[in-house]
Each structure stands twice: as C-alpha cells, then as structure tokens.
C-alpha distance (Angstrom), angle and dihedral (degrees) to the residues before:
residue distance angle dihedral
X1 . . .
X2 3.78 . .
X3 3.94 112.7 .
X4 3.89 95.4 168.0
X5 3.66 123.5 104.0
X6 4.05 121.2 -141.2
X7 3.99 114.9 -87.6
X8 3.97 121.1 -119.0
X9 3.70 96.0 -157.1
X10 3.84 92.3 177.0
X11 3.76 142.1 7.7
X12 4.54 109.7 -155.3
X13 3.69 139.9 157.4
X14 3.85 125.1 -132.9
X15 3.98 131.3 -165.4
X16 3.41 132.4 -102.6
X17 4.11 84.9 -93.4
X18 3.84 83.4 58.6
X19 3.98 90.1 -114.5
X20 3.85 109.4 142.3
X21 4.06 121.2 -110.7
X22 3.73 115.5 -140.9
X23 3.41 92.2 -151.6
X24 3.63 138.4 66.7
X25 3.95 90.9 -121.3
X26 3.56 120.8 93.3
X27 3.58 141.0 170.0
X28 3.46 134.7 -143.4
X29 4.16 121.0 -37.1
X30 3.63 106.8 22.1
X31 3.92 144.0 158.0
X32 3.54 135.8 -143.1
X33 4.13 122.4 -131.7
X34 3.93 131.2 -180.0
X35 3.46 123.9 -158.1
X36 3.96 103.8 -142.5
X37 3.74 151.7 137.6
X38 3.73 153.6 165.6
X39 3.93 142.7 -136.7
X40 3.37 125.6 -108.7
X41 3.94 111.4 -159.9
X42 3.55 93.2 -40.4
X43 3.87 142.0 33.8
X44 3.32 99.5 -115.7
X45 4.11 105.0 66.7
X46 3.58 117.7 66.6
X47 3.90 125.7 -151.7
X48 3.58 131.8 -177.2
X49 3.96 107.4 -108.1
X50 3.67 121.2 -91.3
X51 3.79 93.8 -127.8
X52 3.55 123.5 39.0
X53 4.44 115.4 177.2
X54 3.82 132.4 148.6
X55 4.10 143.0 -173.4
X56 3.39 121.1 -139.7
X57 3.87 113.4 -153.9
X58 3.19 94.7 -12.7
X59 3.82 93.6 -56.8
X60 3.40 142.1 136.1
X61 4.08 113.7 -39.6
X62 3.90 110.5 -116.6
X63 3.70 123.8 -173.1
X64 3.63 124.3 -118.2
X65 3.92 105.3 -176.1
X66 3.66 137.7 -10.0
X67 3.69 109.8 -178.0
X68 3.83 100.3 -145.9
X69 4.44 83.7 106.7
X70 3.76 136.5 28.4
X71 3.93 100.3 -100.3
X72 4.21 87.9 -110.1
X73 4.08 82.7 39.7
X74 4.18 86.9 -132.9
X75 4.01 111.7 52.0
X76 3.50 125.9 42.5
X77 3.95 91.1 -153.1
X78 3.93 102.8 55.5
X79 3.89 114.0 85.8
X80 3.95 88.2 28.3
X81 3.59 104.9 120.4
X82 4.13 86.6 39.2
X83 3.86 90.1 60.2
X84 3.48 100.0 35.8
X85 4.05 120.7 54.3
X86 3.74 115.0 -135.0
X87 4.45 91.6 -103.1
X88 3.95 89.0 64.8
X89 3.58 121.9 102.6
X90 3.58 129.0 177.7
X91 3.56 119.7 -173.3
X92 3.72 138.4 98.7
X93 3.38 97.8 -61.3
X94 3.57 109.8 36.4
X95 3.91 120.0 22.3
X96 4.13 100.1 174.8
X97 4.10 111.9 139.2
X98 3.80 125.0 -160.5
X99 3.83 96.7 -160.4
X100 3.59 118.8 -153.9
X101 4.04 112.4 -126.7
X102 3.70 89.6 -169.5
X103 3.42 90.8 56.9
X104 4.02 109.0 119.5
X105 4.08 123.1 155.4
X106 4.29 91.1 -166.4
X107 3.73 82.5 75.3
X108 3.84 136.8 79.3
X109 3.30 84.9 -113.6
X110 3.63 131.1 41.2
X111 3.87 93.6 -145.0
X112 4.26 112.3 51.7
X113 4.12 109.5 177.9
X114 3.42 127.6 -142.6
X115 3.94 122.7 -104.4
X116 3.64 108.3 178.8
X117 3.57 128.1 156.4
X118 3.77 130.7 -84.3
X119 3.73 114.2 -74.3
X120 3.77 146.2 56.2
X121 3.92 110.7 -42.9
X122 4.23 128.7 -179.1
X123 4.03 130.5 -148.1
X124 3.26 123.3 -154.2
X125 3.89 114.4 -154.7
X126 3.67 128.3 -168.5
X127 3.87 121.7 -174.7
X128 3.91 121.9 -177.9
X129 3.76 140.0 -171.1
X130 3.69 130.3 -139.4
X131 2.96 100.8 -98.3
X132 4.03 91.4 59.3
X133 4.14 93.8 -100.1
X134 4.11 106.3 147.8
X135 3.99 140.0 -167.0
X136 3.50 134.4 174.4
X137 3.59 137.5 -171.1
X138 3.75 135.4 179.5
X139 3.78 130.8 -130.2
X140 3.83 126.2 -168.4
X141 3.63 132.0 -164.9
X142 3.95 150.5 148.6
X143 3.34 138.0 -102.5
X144 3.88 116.6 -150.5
C-alpha cells in the first residue's frame, strides 16, 4: 500500500512570456508553477501527481489536473508544452516537472495569467496521489 503523499519541491511565478521569476515579486500578468512529484512503487520513478488544485487568497479551490483523462481526452501530445513549463524534463535521466497552475483546457487558451491587484497575495496548493495521500504548501508574493 502507498502511505506517502506527493512532494511540492517548489512553489514560483513566471511572466506573461511564460519565463520563470526568481523572485517572489511580480508585475502585472503572471502564472503560477510548482515543481512536484510522486513515487510509484519505488523511489526511484517520478510521476507527476494525480491531483493537482490550489486557493488563491484564501478563495475558492479550483482544480488544476486530475489524471483520470489526457487533458485533450484523445492525444497524449496536445496540451504538452501548456502543462509542462519549458525547465521540465522527463526522461530517464532527469524526471523534474515545472507544472503550470494556469494551465486550464475549458478555456480558449490553455494558459490564462493572473492579474490581481497590487499587493501581497498567497496560494494554497494541494497535490494528491491515487491512493488519496495529500500535501500542501503555501507561497506568498507581491504584485507591483
């Protein structure tokens, strides 16, 4: 049985040209990313989590990802470079993801950015495995 919750490695922002910010300042459009993962039967093979959600000052929770469908429900290609930031890899030798929280297929696009107003803001993010497992972790940052 699987007792251990997903990791959130890291919590980041990125700009409206989806280039990451190594601060925790931002201005205007932005995104959100998290750089996380779980185990699957062993520790050495890293998946993205099976749930993916997040509350943004304390609002409503919105789901990123459940992984019971592809994102486009047919091809596991389209929507990749949505989901996925440009610094993820995933291959044999390097499995780190930079998941997208703006990511969101109901849209006309499958990236939206955050404008929020000036001033410090928090998101919440939850991740979850299959099995039920959670984490969360909080990020805070300003908007100038």
């Amino acid at each position: 049985t699987d007792t251990s919750p997903p990791i959130i490695e890291e919590i980041g922002l990125f700009n409206n040209k989806r280039k990451i910010i190594s601060k925790n300042t931002v201005s205007g459009k932005h995104g959100i990313y998290i750089v996380a993962h779980d185990y699957i039967l062993h520790k050495s093979f890293k998946l993205t989590p099976y749930f993916i959600s997040y509350s943004l000052d304390h609002g409503l929770e919105k789901t990123v990802w459940r992984f019971n469908f592809l994102p486009s429900m047919t091809n596991d290609l389209d929507y990749i470079h949505d989901f996925y930031l440009k610094k993820s890899c995933g291959n044999y030798s390097c499995r780190k993801f930079f998941i997208n929280l703006n990511f969101d297929t109901s849209s006309k696009q499958a990236t939206n950015y955050f404008e929020l107003e000036k001033g410090p803001h928090t998101i919440n993010v939850k991740v979850m495995d299959f099995a039920g497992n959670t984490n969360q972790k909080s990020f805070s940052y300003i908007v100038k």
